[in-house]
N, C-alpha and C positions, 0 to 999 in steps of 0.2 A: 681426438685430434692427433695427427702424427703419429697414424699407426706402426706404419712402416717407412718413418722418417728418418731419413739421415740410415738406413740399411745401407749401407756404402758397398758391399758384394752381394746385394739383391739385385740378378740382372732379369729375371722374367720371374711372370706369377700368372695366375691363372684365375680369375675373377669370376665363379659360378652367377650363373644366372638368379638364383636363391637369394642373394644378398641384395638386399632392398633400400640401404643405405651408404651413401658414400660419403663423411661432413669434409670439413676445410682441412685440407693439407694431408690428404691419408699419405700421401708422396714426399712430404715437405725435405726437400734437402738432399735428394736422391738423384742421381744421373746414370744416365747408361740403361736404362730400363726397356724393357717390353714389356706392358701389361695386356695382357691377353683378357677380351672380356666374352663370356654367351651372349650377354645381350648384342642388341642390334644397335642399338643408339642408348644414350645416355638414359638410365628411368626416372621418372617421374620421383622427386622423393632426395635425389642427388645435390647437393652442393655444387653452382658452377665452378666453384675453386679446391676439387677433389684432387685435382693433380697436384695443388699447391706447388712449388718452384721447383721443378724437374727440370732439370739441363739434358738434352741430347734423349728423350724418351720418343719411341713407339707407341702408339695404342691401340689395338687392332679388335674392331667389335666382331661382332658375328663371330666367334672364335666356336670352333667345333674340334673333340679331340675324336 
């Protein structure tokens, strides 16, 4: 829970395709963000409340570098 909650100068991250789990709140507390995902849509496996209370966030899937 609250992995990278309340990171208050975490403005982007990069979310490999690999990671097969995402539970409640890995966001919680965090504003200003871009998380950048591989996947294409949410997977299978995820928490609908992974973003937990993010103010003013991006999410951008399909992310390719």
């Amino acid at each position: 829970m609250y992995a990278f909650g309340y990171t208050l100068n975490l403005r982007e991250i990069i979310i490999p395709i690999s990671v097969t789990g995402m539970y409640l709140g890995v966001f919680y507390g965090d504003h200003d963000i871009t998380i950048y995902l591989e996947a294409e849509s949410q997977p299978v496996g995820w928490s609908s409340s992974w973003l937990g209370s993010i103010l003013d966030y991006n999410v951008v899937w399909g992310y390719t570098n």
